[in-house]
C-alpha positions, -999 to +999 in steps of 0.1 A: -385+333+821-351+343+815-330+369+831-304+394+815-270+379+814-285+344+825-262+320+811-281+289+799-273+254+794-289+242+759-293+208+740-303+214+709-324+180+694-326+186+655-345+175+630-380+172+646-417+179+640-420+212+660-404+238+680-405+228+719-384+245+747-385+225+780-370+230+809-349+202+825-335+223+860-328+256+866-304+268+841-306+235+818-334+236+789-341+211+759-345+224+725-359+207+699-361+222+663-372+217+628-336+221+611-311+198+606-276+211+615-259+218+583-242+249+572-255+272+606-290+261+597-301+253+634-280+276+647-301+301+627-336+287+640-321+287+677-317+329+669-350+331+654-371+309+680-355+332+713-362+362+690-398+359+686-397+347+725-381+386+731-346+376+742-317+380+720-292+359+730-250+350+719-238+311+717-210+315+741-196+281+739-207+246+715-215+264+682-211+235+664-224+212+692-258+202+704-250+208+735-246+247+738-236+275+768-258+305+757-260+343+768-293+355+771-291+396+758 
């Protein structure tokens, strides 16, 4: 799905009823967690959720955004 070094586009919808990752165009994907973003919760869960997918990634840019540049590992 993901390549190393890919750089991603990410918007990160909080707050919801289940984990979801869908893909809007080629480098753009829609998040949508279970946390609410408060003290680096959903920033945790967005770790988790592309660690149990295999990737490990770094939040390059929009740590305290929804909308988020990441570095897929």
């Amino acid at each position: 799905m993901f390549t190393k070094s890919q750089i991603v586009s990410l918007q990160v919808i909080c707050n919801t009823d289940k984990q979801e990752l869908q893909k809007i165009d080629d480098n753009t994907y829609k998040l949508k967690i279970r946390s609410q973003a408060l003290k680096g919760k959903a920033n945790k869960e967005i770790f988790e959720f592309f660690k149990e997918k295999g990737y490990n990634i770094e939040i390059v840019k929009g740590e305290k955004s929804n909308k988020k540049l990441i570095k897929i590992l």
